[in-house]
C-alpha positions as CSV (number, residue, x, y, z in Angstrom):
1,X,17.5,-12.5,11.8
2,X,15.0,-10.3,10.5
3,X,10.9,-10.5,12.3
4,X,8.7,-10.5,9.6
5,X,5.3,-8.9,11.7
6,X,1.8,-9.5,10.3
7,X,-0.3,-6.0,10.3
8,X,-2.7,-5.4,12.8
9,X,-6.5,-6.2,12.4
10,X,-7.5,-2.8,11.5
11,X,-5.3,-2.7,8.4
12,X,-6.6,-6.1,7.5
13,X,-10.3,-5.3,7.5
14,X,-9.4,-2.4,5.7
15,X,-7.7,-3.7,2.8
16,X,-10.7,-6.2,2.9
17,X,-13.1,-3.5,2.4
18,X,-11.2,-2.4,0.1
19,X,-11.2,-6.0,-2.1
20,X,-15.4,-6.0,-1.3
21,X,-15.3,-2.1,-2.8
22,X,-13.7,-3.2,-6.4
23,X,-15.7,-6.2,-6.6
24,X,-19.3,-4.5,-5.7
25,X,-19.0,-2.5,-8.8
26,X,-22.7,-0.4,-9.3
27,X,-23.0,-2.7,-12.9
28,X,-23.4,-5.9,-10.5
29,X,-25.2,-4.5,-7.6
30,X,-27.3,-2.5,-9.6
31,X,-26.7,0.5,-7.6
32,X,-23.4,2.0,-5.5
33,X,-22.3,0.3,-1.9
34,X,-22.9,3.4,-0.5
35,X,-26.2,3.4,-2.0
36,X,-27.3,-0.1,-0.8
37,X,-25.9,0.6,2.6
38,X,-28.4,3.6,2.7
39,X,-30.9,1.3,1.8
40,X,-30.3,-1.8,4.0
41,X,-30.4,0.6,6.7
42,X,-33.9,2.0,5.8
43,X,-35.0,-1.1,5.9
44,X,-33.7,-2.3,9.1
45,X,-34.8,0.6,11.4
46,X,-37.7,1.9,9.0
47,X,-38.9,5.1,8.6
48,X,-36.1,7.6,10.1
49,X,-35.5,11.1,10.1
50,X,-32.9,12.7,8.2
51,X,-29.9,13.4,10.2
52,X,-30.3,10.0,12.4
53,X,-29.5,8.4,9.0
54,X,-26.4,10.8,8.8
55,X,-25.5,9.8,11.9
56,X,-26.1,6.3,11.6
57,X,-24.0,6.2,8.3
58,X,-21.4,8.2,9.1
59,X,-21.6,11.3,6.9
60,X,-22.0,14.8,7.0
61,X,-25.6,16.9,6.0
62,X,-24.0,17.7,2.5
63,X,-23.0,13.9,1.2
64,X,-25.6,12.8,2.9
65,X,-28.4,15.1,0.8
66,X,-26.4,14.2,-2.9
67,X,-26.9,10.4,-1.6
68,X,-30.7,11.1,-1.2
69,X,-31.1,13.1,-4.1
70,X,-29.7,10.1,-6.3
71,X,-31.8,7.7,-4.5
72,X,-35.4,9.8,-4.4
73,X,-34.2,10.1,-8.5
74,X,-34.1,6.7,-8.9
75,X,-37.6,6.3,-6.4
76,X,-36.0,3.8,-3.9
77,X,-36.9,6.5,-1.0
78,X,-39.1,9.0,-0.3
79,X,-38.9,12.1,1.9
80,X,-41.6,14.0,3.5
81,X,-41.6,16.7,6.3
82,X,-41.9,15.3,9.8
83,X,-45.7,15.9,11.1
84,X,-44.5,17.1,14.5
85,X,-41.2,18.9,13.0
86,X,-41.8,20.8,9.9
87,X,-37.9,21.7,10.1
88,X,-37.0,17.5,10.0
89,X,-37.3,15.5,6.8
90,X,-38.4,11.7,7.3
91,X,-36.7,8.9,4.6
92,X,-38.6,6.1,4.0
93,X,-37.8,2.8,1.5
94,X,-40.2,2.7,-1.2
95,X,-41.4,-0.7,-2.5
96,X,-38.4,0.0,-5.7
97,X,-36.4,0.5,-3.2
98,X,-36.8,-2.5,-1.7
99,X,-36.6,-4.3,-4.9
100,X,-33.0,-2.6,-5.8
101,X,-31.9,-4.0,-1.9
102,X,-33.0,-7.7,-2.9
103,X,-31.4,-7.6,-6.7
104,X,-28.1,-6.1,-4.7
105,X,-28.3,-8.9,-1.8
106,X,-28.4,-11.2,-4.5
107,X,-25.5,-9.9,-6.2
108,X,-23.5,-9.5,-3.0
109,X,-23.9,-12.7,-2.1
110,X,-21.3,-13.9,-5.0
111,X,-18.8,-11.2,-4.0
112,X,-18.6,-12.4,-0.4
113,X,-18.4,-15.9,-1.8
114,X,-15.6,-14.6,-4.0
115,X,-13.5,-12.7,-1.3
116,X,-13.9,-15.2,1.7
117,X,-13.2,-18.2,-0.9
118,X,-10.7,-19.1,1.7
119,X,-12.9,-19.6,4.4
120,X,-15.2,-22.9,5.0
121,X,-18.9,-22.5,6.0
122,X,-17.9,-22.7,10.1
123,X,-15.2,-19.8,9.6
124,X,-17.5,-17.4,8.0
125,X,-20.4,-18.1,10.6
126,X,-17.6,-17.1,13.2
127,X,-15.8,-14.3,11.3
128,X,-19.8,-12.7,10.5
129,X,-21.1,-13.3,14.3
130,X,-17.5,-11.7,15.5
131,X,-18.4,-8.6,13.1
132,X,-21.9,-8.3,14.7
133,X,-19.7,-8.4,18.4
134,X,-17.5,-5.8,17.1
135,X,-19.9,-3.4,15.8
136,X,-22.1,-3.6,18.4
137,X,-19.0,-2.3,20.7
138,X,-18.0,0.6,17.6
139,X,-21.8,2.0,17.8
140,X,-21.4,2.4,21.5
141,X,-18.4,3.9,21.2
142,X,-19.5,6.7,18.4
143,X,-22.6,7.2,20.9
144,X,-20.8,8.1,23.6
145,X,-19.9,11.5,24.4
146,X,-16.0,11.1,24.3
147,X,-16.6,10.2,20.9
148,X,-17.3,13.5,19.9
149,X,-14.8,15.5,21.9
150,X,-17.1,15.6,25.0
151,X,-20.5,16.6,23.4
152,X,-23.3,14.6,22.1
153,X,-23.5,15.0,18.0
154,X,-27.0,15.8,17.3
């Protein structure tokens, strides 16, 4: 008698993702995932410097610069040198940008009503506040210096 195993959380919140990547095409959110995940984020902790935003969104200097670059073309942030640290750039939201973040929420909205279809109103309060438990853990966990081979990134 053959087990037939189901896969393990991980791969199912990846192939997820995955499912919320085709379906939050740049022609409905009016600007790329990775774009409005820059954006949520200025928003959330405000005015940051550079390489904290990096940090926060998991990329390295160079993809994180080509992100910028797109969104100071398209005037959704702005960057100025840091008063106290001429080497340190400070990104802000611009009031576009914070325009472009409320068309995109808007649009999200119907994809996460499309992908978790399956779920009633009850499941997706659980499955969002279990998110919120689980990356609160994950944020520890890059911060800590085991994380990054026994040295703090910075």
């Amino acid at each position: 008698m053959e087990t037939v195993s189901t896969p393990g959380s991980m791969v199912l919140l990846t192939s997820l993702s995955r499912v919320v990547y085709q379906q939050a095409t740049e022609e409905l959110l009016g600007v790329r995932l990775k774009q409005y995940v820059a954006l949520h984020h200025l928003r959330q902790h405000g005015p940051i410097p550079q390489q904290e935003l990096g940090e926060a969104l998991h990329l390295d200097p160079n993809n994180l610069v080509l992100l910028l670059n797109d969104l100071e073309d398209e005037a959704y942030i702005e960057r100025k040198r840091d008063t106290s640290d001429r080497r340190r750039h400070i990104v802000a939201l611009t009031s576009a940008g914070e325009r472009a973040l409320e068309r995109a929420e808007r649009a999200l909205d119907s994809v996460e009503d499309d992908v978790l279809a399956a779920l009633e109103q009850e499941e997706r309060v659980l499955l969002r506040a279990l998110l919120v438990k689980a990356m609160g853990a994950s944020e520890a966990l890059t911060r800590s210096p085991a994380a990054s081979g026994g040295r703090r990134r910075g």
